[in-house]
C-alpha positions in Angstrom: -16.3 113.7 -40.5 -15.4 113.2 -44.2 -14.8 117.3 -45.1 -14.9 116.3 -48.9 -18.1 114.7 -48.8 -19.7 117.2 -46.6 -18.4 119.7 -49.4 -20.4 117.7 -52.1 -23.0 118.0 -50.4 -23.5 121.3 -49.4 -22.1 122.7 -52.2 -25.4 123.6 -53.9 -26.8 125.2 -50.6 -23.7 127.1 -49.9 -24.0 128.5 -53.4 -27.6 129.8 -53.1 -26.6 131.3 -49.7 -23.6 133.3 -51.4 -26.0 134.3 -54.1 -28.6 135.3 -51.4 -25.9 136.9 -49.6 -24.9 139.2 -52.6 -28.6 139.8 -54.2 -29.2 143.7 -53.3 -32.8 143.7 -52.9 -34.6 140.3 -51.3 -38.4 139.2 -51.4 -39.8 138.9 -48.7 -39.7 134.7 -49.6 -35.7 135.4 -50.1 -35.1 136.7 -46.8 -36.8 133.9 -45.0 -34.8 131.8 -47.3 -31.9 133.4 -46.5 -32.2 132.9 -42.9 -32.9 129.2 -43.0 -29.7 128.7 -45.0 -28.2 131.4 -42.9 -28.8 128.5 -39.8 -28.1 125.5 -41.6 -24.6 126.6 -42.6 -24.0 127.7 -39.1 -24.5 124.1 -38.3 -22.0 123.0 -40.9 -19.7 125.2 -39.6 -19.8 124.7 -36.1 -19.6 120.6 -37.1 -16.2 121.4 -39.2 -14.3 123.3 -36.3 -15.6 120.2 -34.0 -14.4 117.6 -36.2 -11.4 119.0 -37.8 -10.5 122.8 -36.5 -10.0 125.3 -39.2 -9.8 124.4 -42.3 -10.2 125.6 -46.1 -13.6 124.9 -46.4 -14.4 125.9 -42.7 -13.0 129.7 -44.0 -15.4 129.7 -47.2 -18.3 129.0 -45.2 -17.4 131.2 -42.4 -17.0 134.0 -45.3 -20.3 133.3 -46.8 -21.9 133.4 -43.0 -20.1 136.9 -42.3 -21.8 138.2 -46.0 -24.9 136.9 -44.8 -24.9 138.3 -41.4 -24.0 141.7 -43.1 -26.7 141.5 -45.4 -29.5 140.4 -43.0 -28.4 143.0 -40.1 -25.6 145.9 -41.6 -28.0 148.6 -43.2 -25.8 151.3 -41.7 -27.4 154.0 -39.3 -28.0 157.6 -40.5 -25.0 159.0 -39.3 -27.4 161.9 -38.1 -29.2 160.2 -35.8 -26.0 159.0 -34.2 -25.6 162.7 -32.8 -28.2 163.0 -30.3 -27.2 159.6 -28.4 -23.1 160.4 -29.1 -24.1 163.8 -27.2 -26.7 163.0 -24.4 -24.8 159.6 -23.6 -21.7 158.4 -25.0 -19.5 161.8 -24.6 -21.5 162.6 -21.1 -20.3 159.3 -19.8 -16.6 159.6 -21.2 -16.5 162.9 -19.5 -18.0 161.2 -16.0 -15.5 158.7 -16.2 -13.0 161.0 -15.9 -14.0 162.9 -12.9 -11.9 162.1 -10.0 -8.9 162.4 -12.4 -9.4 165.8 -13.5 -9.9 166.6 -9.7 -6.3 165.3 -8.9 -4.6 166.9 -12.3 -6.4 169.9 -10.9 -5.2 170.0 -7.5 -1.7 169.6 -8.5 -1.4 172.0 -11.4 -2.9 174.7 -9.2 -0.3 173.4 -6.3 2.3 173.3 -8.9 1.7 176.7 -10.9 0.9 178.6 -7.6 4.2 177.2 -6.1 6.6 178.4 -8.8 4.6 181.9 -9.0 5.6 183.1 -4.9 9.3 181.1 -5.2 10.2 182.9 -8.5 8.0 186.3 -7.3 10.0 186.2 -3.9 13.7 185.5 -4.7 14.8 189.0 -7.0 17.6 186.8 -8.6 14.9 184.5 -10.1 13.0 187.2 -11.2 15.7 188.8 -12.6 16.9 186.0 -14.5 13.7 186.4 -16.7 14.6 189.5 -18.2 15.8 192.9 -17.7 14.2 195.4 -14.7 12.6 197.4 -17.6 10.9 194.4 -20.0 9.2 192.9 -17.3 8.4 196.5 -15.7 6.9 196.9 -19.7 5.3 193.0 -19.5 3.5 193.7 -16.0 2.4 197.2 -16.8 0.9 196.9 -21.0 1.8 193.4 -22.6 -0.2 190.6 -19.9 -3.6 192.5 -20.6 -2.9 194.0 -24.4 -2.4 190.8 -24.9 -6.2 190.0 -25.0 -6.9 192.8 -27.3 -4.4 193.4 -29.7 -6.1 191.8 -31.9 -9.7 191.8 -33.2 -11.5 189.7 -30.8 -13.1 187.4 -33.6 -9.7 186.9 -34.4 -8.3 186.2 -31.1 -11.1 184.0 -30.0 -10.4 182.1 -33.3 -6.5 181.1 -32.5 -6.8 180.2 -28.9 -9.8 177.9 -29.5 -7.8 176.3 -32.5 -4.7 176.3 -30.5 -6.1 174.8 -27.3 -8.1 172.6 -28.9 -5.0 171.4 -30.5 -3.4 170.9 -27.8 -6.4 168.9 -26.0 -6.3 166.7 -28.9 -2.7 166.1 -28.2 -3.3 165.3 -24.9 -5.6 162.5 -25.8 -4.2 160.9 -28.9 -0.8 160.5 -27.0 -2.0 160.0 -24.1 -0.5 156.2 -24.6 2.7 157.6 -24.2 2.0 158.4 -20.6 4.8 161.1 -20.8 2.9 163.9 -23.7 0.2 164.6 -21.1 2.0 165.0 -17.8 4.7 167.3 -20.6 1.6 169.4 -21.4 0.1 170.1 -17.7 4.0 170.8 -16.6 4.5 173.3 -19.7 1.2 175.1 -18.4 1.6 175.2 -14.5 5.1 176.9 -15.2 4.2 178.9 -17.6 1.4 180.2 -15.7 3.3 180.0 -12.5 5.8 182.4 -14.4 3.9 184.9 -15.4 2.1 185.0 -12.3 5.6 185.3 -10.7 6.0 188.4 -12.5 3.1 190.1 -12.2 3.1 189.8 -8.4 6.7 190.6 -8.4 5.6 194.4 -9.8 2.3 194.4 -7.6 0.1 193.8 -10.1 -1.4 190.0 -8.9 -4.7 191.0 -8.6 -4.5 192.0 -12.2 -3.6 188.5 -13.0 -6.1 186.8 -11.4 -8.8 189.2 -12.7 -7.6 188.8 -16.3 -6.6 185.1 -16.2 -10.1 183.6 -14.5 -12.8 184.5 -16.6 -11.9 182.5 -19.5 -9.1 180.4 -17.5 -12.0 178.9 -15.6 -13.1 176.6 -18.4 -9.9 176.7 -20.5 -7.8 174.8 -18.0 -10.8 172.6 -16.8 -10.7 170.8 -20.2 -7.0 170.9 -20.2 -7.2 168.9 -17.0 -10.0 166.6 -18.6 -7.6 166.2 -21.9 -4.7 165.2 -19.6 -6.7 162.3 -17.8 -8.1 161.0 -20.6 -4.8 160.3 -21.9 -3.4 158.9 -18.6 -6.4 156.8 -18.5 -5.7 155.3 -22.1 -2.0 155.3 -20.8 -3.6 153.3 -17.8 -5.4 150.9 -20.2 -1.9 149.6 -21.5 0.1 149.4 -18.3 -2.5 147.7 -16.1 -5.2 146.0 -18.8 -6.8 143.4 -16.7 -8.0 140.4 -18.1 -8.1 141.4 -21.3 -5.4 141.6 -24.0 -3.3 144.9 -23.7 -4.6 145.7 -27.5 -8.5 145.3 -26.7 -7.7 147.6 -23.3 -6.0 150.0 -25.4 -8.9 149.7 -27.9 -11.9 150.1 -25.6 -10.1 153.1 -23.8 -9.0 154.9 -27.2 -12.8 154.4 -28.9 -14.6 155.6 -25.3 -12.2 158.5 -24.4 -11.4 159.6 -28.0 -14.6 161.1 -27.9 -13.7 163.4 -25.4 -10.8 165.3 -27.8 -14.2 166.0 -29.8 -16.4 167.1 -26.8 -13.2 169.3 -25.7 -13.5 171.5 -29.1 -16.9 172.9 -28.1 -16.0 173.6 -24.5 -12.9 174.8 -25.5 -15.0 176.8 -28.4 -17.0 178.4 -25.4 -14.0 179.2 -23.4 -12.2 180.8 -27.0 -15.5 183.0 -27.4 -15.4 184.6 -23.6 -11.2 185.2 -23.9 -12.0 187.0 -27.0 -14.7 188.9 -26.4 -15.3 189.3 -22.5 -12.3 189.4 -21.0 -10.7 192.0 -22.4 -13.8 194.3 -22.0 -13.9 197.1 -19.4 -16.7 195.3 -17.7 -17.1 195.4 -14.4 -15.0 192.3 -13.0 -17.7 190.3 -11.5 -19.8 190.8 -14.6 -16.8 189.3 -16.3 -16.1 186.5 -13.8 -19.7 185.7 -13.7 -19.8 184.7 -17.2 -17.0 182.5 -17.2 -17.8 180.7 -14.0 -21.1 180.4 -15.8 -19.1 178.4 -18.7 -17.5 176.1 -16.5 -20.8 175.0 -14.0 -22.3 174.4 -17.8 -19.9 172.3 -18.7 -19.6 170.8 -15.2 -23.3 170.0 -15.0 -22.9 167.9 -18.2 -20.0 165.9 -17.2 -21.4 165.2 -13.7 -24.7 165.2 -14.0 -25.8 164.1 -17.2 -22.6 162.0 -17.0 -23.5 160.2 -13.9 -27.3 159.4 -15.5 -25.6 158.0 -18.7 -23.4 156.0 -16.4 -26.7 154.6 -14.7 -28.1 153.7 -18.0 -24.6 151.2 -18.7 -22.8 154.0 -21.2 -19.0 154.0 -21.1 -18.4 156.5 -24.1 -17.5 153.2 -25.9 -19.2 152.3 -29.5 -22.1 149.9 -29.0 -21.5 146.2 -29.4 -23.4 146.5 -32.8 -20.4 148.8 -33.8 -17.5 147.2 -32.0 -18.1 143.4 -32.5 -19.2 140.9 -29.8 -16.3 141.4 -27.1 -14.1 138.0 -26.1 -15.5 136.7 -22.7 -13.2 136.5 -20.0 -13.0 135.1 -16.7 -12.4 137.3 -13.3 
């Protein structure tokens, strides 16, 4: 194929579908026009990279067919009526995804934390390595519960949402590391595990479990979910498939970065019963109730409205509209 004299020829055709391509308002006539030169270039295109591979004029017209593409099919979405399907099906299915994950994180922290709490609680010279007779004496007896209401409970709820969700977000958005998120979960089962070890080591372990589960319940629940989400994008890169590491990488950081933004209203929920139910002379079922309540909501929408997103082909990944066609690849 002479490229020069194919050039020559199209030139005037290529030129009316780069006008077409940049006119902001078409006829009806002009969008039917459109499409026919739309096709006919695609043609010449597709006849270039046969013949002679990529070449100058093969970019031009594959610039002018990306312009044309846009303007036939990019009107963008109202970003409002993105919510309803990001919350019903793409966060849902992110969250599903996850599921036997956050079971094993979960398993282990409360192996790990409940392991350091009765070897530190039982050995005296662990204990009192942690401070002197009279601070923990002061720790177990007033600061674990005036912890949760030193503070104006508008206030308090405020910073542990902020500071968990933080830390959620961390979770996920190094989770390519594959060493921030197992970090995190370690910091928290030994810290828990610590202060558990204390309480029980002044007899007070019942006090700890009644003041740590009604807002633990879903607090460490999406700390568990933050932690596999990042050891699945962690995952992505060690073991990507077929695909290029990048596009594993990709698809994993699009479909479970939603799940840092799902975390901030569970972790909201969570923020508002620490602040204001926890630390309320309730009776303790009452109190317990309500945050077991929390966590089967939030567990009803990752399994269950999860699992029927899953069923209807959602991932938590952007649409193939958004994304790109993906690269086919065998296997």
């Amino acid at each position: 194929m002479d490229l020069d004299a194919l050039t020559a020829a199209r030139r005037d055709e290529w030129a009316r579908l780069n006008a077409l391509g940049r006119t902001r308002r078409l006829t009806g006539p002009e969008v039917d026009e459109l499409v026919a030169r739309y096709r006919s270039a695609s043609a010449d295109l597709a006849d270039m990279k046969t013949s002679a591979g990529r070449t100058p004029q093969g970019d031009h017209v594959s610039t002018l067919l990306a312009r044309a593409r846009l303007r036939l099919t990019g009107g963008s979405e109202n970003v409002l009526r993105r919510i309803p399907r990001f919350f019903a099906l793409q966060l849902p299915a992110a969250l599903y995804r996850l599921r036997w994950t956050t079971l094993v994180i979960a398993i282990v922290f409360v192996a790990a934390a409940s392991v350091v709490a009765f070897w530190v609680s039982g050995d005296p010279a662990l204990v009192a390595s942690l401070g002197s007779k009279a601070q923990l004496q002061h720790y177990a007896d007033e600061q674990f519960t005036g912890y949760y209401s030193e503070n104006p409970a508008a206030v308090f709820a405020g910073t542990v949402w902020t500071n968990n969700a933080w830390i959620a977000a961390q979770c996920v958005l190094f989770g390519i590391t594959g060493i921030w998120p197992v970090m995190v979960l370690i910091q928290n089962a030994v810290g828990i595990g610590t202060a558990a070890a204390i309480m029980l080591a002044f007899g007070r372990g019942d006090v700890f479990v009644l003041f740590i589960l009604p807002h633990g319940l879903l607090e460490m629940t999406s700390i568990f979910v933050a932690g596999a989400a990042g050891l699945h994008i962690f995952w992505a890169w060690v073991a990507p498939g077929a695909r290029s590491r990048g596009e594993a990488v990709a698809a994993a950081g699009r479909a479970l970065g939603t799940v840092a933004i799902g975390l901030v209203f569970a972790l909201a929920l969570s923020g508002l019963v620490e602040g204001f139910v926890t630390a309320q002379p309730w009776p303790w079922p009452v109190k317990i109730g309500l945050g077991a309540a929390a966590l089967g909501a939030f567990l009803v929408y990752m399994l269950v409205v999860g699992r029927r997103a899953a069923r209807l082909g959602e991932t938590g990944d952007l649409t193939e509209y958004e994304t790109g066609t993906p690269r086919l690849v065998a296997g």
